[in-house]
KESE-166954 format. One record per residue (C-alpha): x, y, z; chain. Coordinates in steps of 0.2 Angstrom, whole numbers, plus 5000, padded with zeros to 4 digits. Each point is the difference from the previous one (the first is absolute). Example, Ala and Ser with C-alpha at 12.3 -4.5 7.8 and 13.67 -1.06 7.14 Angstrom:
<nodes>
NODE/u/v/w/drentor
NODE/5062/4978/5039/A
NODE/5006/5017/4997/A
</nodes>
This chain:
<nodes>
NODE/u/v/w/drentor
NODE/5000/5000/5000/A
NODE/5010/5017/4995/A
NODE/5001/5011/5016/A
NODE/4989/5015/4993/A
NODE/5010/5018/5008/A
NODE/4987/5005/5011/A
NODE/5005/4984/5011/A
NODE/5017/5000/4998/A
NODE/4998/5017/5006/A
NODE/4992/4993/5018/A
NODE/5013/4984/4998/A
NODE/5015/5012/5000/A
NODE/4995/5009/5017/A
NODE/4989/4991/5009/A
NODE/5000/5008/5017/A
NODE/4991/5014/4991/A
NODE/4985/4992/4992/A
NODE/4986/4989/5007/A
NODE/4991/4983/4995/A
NODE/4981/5003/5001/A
NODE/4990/4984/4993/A
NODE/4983/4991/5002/A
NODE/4998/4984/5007/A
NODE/4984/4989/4991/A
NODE/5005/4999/4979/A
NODE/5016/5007/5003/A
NODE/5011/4992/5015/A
NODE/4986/4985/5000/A
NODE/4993/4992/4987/A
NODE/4980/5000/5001/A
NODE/4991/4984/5007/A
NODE/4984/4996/5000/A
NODE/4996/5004/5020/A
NODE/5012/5017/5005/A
NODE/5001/4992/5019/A
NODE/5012/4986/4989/A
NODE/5011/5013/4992/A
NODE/5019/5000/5004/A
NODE/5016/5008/4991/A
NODE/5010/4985/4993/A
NODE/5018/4997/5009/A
NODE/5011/5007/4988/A
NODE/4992/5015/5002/A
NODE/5001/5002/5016/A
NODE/5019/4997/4999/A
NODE/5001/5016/4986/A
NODE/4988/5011/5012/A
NODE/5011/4994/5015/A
NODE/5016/5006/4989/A
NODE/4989/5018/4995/A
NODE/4997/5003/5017/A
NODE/5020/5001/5006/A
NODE/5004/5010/4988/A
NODE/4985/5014/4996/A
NODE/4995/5011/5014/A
NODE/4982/4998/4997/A
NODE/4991/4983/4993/A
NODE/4984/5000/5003/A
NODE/4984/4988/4996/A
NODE/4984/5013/4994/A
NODE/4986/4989/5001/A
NODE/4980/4996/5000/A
NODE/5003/4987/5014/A
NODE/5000/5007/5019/A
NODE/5016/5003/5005/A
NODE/5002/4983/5012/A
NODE/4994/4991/4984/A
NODE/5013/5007/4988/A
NODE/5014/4997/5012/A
NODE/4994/4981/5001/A
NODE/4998/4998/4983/A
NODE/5019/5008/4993/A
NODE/5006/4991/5017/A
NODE/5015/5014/5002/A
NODE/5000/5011/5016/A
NODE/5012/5012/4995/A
NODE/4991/5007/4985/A
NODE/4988/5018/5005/A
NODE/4980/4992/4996/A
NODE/4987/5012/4997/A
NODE/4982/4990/4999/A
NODE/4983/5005/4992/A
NODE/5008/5011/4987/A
NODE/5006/5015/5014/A
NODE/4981/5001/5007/A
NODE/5009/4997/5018/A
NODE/5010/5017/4998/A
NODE/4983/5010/4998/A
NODE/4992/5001/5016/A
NODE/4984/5005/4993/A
NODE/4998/4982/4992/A
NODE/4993/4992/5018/A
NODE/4987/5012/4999/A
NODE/4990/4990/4987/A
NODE/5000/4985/5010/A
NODE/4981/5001/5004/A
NODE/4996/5002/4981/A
NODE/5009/4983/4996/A
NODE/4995/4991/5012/A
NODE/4981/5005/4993/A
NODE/5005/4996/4984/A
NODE/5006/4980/5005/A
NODE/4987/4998/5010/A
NODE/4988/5003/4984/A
NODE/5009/4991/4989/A
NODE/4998/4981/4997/A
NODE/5020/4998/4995/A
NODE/5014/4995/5014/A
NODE/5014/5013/4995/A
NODE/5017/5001/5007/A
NODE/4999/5011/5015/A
NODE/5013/5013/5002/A
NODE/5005/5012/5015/A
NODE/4991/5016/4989/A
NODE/4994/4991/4983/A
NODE/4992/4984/4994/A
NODE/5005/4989/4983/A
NODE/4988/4990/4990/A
NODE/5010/4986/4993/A
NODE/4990/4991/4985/A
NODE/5015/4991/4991/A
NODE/4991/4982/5007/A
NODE/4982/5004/4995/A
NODE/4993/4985/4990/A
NODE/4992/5014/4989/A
NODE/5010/5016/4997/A
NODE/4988/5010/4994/A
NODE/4986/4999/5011/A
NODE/5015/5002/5015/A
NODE/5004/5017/4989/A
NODE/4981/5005/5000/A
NODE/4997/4996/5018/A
NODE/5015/5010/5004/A
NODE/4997/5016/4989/A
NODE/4983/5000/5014/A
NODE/5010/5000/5014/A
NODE/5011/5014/4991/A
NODE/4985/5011/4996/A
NODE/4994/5001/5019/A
NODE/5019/5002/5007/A
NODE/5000/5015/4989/A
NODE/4982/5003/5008/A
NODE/5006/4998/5018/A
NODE/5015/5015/4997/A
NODE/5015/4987/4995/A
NODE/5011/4996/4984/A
NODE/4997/4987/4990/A
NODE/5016/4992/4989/A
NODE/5002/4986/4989/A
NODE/5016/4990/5000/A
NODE/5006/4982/4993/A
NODE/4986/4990/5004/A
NODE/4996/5011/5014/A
NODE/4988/5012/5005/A
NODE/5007/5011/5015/A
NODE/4988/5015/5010/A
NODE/5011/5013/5010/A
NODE/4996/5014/5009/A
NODE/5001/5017/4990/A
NODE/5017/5005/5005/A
NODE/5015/5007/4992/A
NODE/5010/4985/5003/A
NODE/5006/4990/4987/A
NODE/5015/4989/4995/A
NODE/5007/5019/4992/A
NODE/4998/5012/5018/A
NODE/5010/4982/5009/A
NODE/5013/4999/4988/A
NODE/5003/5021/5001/A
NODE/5001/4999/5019/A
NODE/5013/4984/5002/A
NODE/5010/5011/4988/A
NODE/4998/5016/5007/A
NODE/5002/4993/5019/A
NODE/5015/4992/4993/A
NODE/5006/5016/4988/A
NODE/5006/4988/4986/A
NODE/4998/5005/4982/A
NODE/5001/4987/4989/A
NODE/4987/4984/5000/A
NODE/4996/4987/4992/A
NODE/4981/4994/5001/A
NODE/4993/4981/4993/A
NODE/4982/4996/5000/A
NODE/4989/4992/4990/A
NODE/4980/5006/5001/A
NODE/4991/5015/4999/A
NODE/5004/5006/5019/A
NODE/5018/5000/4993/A
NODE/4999/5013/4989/A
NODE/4999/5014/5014/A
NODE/5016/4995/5008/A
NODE/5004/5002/4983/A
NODE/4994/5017/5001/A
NODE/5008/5001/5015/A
NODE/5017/5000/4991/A
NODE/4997/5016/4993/A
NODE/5015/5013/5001/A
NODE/5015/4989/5007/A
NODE/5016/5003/4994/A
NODE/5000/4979/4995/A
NODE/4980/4992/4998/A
NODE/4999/4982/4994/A
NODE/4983/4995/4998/A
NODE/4999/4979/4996/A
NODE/4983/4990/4993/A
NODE/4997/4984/5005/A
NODE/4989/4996/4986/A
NODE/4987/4986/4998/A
NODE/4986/4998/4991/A
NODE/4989/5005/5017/A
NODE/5010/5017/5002/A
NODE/4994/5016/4990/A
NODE/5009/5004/4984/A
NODE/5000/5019/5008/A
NODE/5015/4991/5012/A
NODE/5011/4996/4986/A
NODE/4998/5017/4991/A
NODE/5004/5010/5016/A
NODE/5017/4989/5002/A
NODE/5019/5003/4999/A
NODE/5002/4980/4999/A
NODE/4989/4986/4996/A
NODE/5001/4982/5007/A
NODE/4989/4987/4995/A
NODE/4998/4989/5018/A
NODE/5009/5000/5017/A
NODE/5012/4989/4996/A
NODE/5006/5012/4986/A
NODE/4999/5016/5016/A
NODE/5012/4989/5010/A
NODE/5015/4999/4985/A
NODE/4998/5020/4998/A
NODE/5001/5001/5022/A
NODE/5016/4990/4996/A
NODE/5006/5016/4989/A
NODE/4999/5011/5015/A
</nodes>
């Protein structure tokens, strides 16, 4: 894989740049229950190598924090859960309006600490899971929170500005670091991607898939067609 100058940039002076990446798609391959997830060995070993020498690796993920630390399995690396809601402290506010909302709905989600996700990647009929779900999206909306479609998922959030884009900007402000590079592979992705804007070094990786928005590929600096491919590009770094 040629070394693009953009990384080689972040290669040649490490202790000035940070290693910002999703965890589900991107560090772990999807599965069919997101409770069975786990990042494969080998890349633990390159995370693990990342992590002694960049100031800052993080994990910016859907999952709760706790849950995205058990999946990578790597206690050294910064974990931000449900894509930076936890650094808002407006999103508890909307507790009540969830909790309505599951109570009404006939679907068991995946709870979270300030959010809910409706995986339908094991529905025996896609499409009626789809329909069922665009119900339950209408009366989040109804009820005062956001409603956002992922990879097999439907996800309802409080209506804060908190997204994977304000998290990455504060690890790299907190931290003063300038240069960055950011992997991911759905639609939530793209506003870390965002997030990049104005460092001196961004580099914006797609993990593409046939399930991940086209939009993904378009905004990136470098495409990589499965985790296995992420991994040899880590390697680089």
């Amino acid at each position: 894989m040629e070394i693009t100058s953009p990384i080689a940039r972040l290669a040649d002076d490490p202790s000035l740049a940070a290693i910002l990446l999703d965890v589900d798609g991107t560090l772990a391959p999807i599965v069919e229950r997101p409770q069975d997830a786990a990042v494969p060995p080998a890349t633990r070993t390159v995370l693990r190598e990342l992590a002694a020498r960049y100031p800052l690796v993080a994990c910016v993920s859907g999952r709760v924090e706790e849950d995205a630390r058990r999946v990578v399995g790597i206690d050294e690396l910064v974990y931000v859960g449900e894509h930076g809601m936890g650094l808002d402290p407006r999103a508890g506010d909307w507790n009540g309006a969830l909790e309505q909302l599951l109570a009404e709905a006939d679907w068991e989600p995946e709870r979270k600490r300030y959010s809910a996700a409706f995986h339908y990647r094991t529905a025996d009929d896609e499409g009626a899971a789809v329909e069922t779900l665009r119900g339950i999206a209408h009366r989040a909306v109804e009820l005062g929170l956001r409603a956002r479609w992922g990879r097999k998922v439907l996800e309802v959030l409080p209506p804060v500005v908190a997204n994977k884009g304000t998290a990455v900007q504060a690890l790299l402000t907190e931290r003063e670091l300038h240069r960055a590079l950011y992997a991911g592979d759905d639609s939530t992705d793209l506003e870390a991607f965002r997030g990049l804007d104005g460092l001196e070094v961004a580099v914006r990786v797609a993990v593409v898939s046939e399930e991940g928005p086209s939009e993904l590929g378009d905004a990136a600096d470098v495409v990589v067609g499965s985790t296995d491919a992420l991994v040899e590009l880590l390697r680089l770094l």
